[in-house]
C-alpha positions as CSV (number, residue, x, y, z in Angstrom):
1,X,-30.7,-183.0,-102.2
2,X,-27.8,-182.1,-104.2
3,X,-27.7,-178.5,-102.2
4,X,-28.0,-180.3,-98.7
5,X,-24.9,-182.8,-100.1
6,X,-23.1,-179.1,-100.8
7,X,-23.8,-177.7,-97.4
8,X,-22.6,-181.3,-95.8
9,X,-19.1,-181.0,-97.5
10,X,-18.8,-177.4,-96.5
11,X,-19.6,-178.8,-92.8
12,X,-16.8,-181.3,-93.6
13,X,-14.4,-178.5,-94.9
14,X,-15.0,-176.9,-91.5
15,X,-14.6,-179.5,-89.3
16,X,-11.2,-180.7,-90.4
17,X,-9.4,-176.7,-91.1
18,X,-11.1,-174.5,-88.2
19,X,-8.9,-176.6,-85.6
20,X,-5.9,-176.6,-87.9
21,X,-6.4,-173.0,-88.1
22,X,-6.9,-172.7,-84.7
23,X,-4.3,-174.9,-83.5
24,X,-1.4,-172.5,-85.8
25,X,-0.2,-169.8,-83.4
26,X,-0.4,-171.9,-80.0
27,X,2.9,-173.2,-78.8
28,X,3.8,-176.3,-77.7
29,X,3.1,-179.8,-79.2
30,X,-1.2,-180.5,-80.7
31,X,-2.8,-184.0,-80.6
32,X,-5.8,-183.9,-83.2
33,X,-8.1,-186.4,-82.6
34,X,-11.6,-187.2,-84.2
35,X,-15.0,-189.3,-84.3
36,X,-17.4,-190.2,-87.0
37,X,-20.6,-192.1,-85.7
38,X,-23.8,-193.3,-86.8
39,X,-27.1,-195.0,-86.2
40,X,-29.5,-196.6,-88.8
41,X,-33.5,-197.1,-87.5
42,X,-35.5,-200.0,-88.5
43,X,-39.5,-200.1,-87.6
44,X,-42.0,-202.5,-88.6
45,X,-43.7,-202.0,-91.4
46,X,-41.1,-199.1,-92.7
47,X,-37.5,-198.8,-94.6
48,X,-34.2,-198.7,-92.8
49,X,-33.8,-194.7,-92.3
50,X,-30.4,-193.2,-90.6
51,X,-31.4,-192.0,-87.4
52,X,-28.1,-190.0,-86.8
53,X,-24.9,-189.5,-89.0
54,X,-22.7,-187.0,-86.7
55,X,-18.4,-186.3,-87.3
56,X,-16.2,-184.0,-85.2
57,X,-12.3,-182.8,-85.2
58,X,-10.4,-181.9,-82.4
59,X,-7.4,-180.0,-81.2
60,X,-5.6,-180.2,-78.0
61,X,-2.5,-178.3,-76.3
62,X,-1.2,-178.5,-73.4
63,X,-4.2,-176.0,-71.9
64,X,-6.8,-175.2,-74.8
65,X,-8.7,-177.7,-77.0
66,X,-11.2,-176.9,-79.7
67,X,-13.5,-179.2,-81.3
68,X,-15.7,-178.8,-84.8
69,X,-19.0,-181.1,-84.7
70,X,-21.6,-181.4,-87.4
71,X,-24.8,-184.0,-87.2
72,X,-27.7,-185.4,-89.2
73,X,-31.1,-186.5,-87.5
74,X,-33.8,-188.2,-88.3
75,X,-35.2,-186.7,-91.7
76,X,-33.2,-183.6,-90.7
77,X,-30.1,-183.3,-92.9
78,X,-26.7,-181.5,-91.7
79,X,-29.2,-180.1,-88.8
80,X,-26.6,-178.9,-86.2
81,X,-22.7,-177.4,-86.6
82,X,-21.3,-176.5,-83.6
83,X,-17.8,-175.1,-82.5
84,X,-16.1,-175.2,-79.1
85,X,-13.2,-174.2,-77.4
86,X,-11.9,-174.9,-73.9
87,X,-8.7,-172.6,-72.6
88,X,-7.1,-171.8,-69.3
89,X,-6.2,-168.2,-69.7
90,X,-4.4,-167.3,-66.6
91,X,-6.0,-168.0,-63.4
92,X,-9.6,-168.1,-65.7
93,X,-11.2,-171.3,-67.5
94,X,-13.2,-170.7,-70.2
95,X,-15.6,-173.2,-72.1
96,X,-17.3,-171.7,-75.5
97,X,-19.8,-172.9,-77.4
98,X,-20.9,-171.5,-80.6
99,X,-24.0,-173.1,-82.7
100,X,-25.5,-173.0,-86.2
101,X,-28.9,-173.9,-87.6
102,X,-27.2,-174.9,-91.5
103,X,-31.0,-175.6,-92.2
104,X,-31.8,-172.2,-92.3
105,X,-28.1,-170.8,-92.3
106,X,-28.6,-168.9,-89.3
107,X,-27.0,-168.7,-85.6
108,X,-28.9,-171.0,-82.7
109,X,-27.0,-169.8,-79.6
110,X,-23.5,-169.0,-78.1
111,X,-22.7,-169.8,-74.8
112,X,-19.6,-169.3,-72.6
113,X,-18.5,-170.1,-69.3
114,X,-15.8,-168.5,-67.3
115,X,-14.7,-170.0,-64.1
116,X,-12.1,-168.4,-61.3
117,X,-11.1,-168.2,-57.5
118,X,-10.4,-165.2,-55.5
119,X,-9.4,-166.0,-52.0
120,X,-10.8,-169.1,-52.1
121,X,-14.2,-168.4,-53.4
122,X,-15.3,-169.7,-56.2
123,X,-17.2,-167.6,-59.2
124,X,-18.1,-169.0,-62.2
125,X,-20.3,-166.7,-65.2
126,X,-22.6,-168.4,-67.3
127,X,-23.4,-166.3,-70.7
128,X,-26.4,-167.7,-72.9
129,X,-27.1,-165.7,-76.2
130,X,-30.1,-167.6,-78.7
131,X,-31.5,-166.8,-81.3
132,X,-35.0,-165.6,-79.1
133,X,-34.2,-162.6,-76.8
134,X,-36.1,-164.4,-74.0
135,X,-34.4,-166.9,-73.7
136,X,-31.1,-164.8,-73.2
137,X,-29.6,-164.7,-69.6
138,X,-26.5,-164.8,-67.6
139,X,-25.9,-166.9,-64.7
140,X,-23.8,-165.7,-61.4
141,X,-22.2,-168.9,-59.2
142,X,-20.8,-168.2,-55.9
143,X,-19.3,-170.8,-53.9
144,X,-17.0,-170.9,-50.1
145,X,-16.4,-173.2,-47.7
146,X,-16.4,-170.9,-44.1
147,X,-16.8,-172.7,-40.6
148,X,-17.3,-176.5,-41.8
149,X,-20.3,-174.8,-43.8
150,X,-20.2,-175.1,-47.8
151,X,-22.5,-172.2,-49.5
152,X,-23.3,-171.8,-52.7
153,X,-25.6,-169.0,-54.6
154,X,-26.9,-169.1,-58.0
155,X,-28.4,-165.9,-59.6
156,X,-29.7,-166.1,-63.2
157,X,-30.7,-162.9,-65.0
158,X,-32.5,-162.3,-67.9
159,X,-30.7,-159.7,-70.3
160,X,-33.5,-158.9,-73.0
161,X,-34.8,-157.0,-71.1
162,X,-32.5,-156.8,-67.9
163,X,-34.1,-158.6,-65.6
164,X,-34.2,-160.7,-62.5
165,X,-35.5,-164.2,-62.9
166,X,-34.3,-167.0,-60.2
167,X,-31.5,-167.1,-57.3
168,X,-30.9,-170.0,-54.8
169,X,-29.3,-170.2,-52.2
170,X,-27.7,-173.9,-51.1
171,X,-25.4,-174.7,-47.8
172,X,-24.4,-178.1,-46.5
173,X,-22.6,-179.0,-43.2
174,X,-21.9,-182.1,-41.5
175,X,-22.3,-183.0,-37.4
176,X,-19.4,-185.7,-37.3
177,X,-20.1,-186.7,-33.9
178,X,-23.7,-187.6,-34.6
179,X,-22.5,-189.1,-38.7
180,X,-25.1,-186.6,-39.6
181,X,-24.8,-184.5,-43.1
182,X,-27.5,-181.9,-43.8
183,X,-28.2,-179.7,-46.7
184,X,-30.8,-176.9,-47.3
185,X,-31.3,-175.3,-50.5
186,X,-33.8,-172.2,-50.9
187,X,-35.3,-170.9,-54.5
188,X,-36.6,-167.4,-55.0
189,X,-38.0,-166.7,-58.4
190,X,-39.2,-163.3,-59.9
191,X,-42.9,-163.8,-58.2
192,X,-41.1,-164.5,-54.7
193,X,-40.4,-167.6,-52.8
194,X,-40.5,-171.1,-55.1
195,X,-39.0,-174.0,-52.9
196,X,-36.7,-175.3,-49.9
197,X,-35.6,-178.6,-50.0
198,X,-34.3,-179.8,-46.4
199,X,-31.7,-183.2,-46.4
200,X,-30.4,-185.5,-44.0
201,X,-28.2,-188.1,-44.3
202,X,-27.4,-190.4,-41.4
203,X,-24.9,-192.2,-42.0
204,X,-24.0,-196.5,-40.6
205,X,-26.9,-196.7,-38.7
206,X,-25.7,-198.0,-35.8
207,X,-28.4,-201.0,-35.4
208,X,-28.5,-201.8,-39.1
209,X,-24.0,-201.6,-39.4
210,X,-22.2,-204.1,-38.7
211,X,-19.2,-205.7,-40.0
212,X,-18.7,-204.9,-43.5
213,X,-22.0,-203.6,-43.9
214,X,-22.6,-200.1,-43.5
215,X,-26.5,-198.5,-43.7
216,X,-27.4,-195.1,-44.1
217,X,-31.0,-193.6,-43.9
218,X,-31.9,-190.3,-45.7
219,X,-35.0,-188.1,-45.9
220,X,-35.6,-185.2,-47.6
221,X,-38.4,-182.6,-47.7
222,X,-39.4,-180.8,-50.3
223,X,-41.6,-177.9,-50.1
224,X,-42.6,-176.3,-53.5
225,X,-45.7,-174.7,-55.0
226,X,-47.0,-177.1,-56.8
227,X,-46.6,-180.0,-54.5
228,X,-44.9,-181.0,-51.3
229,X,-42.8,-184.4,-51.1
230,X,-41.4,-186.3,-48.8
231,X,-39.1,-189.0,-49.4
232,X,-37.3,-191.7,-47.0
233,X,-34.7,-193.6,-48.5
234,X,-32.6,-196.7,-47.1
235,X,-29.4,-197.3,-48.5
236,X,-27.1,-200.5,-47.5
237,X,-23.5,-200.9,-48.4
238,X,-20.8,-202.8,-48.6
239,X,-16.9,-202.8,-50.7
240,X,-18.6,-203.9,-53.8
241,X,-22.5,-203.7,-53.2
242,X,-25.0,-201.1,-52.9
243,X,-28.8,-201.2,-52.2
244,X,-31.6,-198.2,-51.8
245,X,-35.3,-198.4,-51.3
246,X,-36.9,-195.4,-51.8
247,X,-40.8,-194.9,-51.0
248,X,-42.1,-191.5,-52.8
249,X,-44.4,-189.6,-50.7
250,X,-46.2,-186.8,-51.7
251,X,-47.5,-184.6,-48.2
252,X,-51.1,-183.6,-47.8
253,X,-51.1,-180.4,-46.3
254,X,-53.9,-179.0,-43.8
255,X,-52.4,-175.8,-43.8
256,X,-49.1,-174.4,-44.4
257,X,-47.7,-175.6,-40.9
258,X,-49.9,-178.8,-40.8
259,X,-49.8,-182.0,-42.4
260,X,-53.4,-183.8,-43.3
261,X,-52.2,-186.6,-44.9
262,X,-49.0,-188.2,-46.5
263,X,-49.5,-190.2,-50.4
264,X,-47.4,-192.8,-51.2
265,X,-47.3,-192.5,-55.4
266,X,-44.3,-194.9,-55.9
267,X,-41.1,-197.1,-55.3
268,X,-37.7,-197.2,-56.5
269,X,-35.2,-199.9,-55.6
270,X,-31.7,-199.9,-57.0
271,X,-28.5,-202.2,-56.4
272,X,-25.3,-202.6,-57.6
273,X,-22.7,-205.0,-57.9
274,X,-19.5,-202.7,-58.1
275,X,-19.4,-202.2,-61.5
276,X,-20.3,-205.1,-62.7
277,X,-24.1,-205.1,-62.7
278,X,-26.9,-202.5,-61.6
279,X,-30.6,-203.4,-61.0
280,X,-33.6,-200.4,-61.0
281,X,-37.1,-201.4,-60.5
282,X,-40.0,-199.3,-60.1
283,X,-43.3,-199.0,-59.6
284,X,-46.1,-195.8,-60.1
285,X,-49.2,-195.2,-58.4
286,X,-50.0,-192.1,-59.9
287,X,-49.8,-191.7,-63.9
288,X,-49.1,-188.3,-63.5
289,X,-45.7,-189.4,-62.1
290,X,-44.9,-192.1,-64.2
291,X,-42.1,-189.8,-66.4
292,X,-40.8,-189.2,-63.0
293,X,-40.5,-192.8,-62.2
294,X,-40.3,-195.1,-64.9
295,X,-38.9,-192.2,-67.6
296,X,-41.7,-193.3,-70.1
297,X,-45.2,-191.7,-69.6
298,X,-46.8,-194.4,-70.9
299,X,-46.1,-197.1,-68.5
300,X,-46.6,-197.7,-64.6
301,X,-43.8,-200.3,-64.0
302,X,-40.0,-200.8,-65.3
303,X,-37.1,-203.4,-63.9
304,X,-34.3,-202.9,-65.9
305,X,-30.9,-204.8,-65.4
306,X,-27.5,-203.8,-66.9
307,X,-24.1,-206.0,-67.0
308,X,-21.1,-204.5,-67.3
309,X,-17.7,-207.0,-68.4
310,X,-14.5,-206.4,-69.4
311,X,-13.5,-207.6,-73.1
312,X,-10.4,-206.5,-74.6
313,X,-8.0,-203.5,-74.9
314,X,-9.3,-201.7,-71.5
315,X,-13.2,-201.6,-72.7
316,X,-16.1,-203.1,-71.8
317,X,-18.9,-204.6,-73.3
318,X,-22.5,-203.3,-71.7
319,X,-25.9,-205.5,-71.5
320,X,-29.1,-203.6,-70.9
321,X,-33.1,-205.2,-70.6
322,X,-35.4,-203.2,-69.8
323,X,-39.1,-204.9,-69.2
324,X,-42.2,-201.9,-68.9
325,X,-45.5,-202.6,-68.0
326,X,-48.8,-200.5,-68.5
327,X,-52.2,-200.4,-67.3
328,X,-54.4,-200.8,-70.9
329,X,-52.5,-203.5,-72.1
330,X,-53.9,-207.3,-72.4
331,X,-50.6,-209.0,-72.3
332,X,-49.7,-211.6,-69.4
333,X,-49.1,-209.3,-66.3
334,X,-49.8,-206.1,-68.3
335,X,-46.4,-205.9,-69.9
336,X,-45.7,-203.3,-72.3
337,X,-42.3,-203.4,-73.6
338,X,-39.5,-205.3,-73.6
339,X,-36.1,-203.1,-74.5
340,X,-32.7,-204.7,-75.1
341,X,-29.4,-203.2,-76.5
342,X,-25.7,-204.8,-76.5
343,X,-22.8,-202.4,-76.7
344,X,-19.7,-204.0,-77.6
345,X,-16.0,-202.3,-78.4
346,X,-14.2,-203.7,-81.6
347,X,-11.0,-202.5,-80.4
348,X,-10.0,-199.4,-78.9
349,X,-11.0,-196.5,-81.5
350,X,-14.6,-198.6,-82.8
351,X,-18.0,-198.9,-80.5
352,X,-20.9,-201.1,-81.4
353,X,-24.1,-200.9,-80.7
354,X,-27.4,-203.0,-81.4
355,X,-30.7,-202.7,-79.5
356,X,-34.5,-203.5,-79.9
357,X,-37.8,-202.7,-78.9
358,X,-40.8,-205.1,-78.8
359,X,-44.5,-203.5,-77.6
360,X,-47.3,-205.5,-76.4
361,X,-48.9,-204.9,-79.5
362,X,-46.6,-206.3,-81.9
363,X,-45.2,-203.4,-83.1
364,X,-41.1,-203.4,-83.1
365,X,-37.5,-201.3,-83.4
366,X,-34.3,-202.1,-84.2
367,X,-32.1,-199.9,-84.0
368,X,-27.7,-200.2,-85.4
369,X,-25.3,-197.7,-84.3
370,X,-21.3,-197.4,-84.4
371,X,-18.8,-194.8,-83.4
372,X,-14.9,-194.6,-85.2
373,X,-12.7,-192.6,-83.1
374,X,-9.4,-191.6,-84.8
């Protein structure tokens, strides 16, 4: 313990003089700025344990900022230091990111993105370095705007060894006399062709617009190798309201150019209320897509609501519930889980945070967590 307390303070050390050191030969005026945060566990049957202790620095000029971040979790202590940097360097941006494993007191993985335009066509280079040679690559973005068409290729190769692993290809255009935006993107991986998704959006439907409402309908197709979806979706709008039912269809093929059958394995529905509330419910047919769906494998069903008001000194205060229902559970109407948390400002530079977990069979988390930005 008293060694992991050692390698902590070194963390702390580095966190408050790398951007000072940093910040010495730029010109120009430096804002430093900081954040310590925090979040304490409690489950049934066990002792309070802290979750997630993390504290950062950061240095800004007029085009550059670095930052210094070092973290706790769970039963891992002083598991992640991390170093960043953001600077325009003439007509190039470029976002760094350097990480440590202080467990083991070894490097986890660099990365660094370079962005620029030449006769307005967008490039961008994505460099990731880890700490396992397969996992290195570098990541080619090309992006133009020619003839009221928007393209956009993505190449990633591997560089230990050199070689080529996935490119896409994506262009999206618009038919303003029909209201009609498409997009097609194709995916070509190192065994050959992987997917094409096809998109439509029409836009205020003219027999479901009217007034202050505005509908649009939009379907997309997507053909992959594992399996082919298709999925309508219904959207309604107005200046401060939004609704969209989506059914999710899974196609049936016959044969390549034939469709058999279509599966229905869910439904989403969301609305909003500008941004004062937003409602998501839905429901999974298929277990296999309930992470898709429901973002919890282990239940079939979720309607979660979140509130959003204004409290004091520009913030807001956020209310999420969350109910989940699964199919071995012998609650009332197969519920599963009920989820709550209530995030509340105490000021401008302190975040709150409490939230809660109850399971159908009586088990429970609470969970405390607070962020101090200086």
């Amino acid at each position: 313990m008293a060694r992991r307390i050692a390698r902590f303070s070194w963390a702390i050390r580095l966190i408050v003089f790398v951007p000072l050191l940093l910040a010495l030969p730029a010109s120009g005026s430096v804002d430093l700025s900081g954040f310590l945060a925090g979040k304490i566990e409690v489950t049934d049957g066990e002792l309070p344990a802290v979750a997630l202790l993390e504290v950062g620095v950061t240095a800004r000029g007029d085009d550059w900022r670095t930052s210094v971040r070092a973290r706790s979790e769970d039963e891992e202590f002083f598991s992640y230091l991390g170093l960043s940097d953001q600077r325009q360097v003439g007509p190039i941006s470029l976002q760094t990111l350097l990480v440590f494993d202080p467990q083991s007191a070894s490097f986890s993985y660099f990365s660094n993105l370079a962005r620029w335009e030449i006769s307005d066509t967008g490039i961008a280079n994505y460099l990731y370095v880890s700490d396992q040679s397969d996992q290195v690559y570098d990541q080619i973005t090309v992006s133009r705007a020619t003839a009221g068409i928007r393209w956009r290729s993505v190449t990633r190769l591997g560089l230990c060894p050199l070689e080529f692993r996935t490119t896409s290809f994506r262009a999206d255009w618009t038919y303003v006399e029909c209201n009609l935006d498409l997009g097609a993107v194709l995916s070509i991986g190192a065994e050959g062709f992987e997917r094409f998704r096809l998109t439509a959006t029409r836009r205020d439907v003219p027999a479901l617009s009217f007034g202050s409402l505005a509908t649009d309908f939009v379907i997309t197709i997507d053909y992959g190798l594992e399996e082919k979806t298709l999925t309508p979706q219904l959207r309604t709008r107005t200046a401060r309201t939004s609704f969209c039912l989506t059914p999710m269809i899974e196609l049936d093929l016959g044969s390549p150019l034939s469709i058999a059958g279509l599966v229905v394995y869910g439904i989403k529905l969301e609305c909003s209320l500008a941004e004062a509330a937003e409602f998501y419910a839905a429901t999974s047919f298929e277990e296999s897509k309930n992470l898709e769906l429901i973002g919890n494998a282990d239940y079939f069903e979720v309607y979660r609501l979140s509130v959003r008001r204004p409290v004091c000194c520009d913030e807001d205060m956020l209310i999420r519930v969350a109910v989940y229902f699964e199919e071995a559970s012998a609650a009332l109407f197969d519920w599963g889980m009920l989820s709550a948390s209530f995030d509340l400002p105490l000021g401008r530079s302190i975040r709150t945070s409490v939230g809660a977990d109850f399971t159908s069979d009586g088990a429970w988390t609470l969970r405390v967590s607070w962020e101090w930005s200086f």
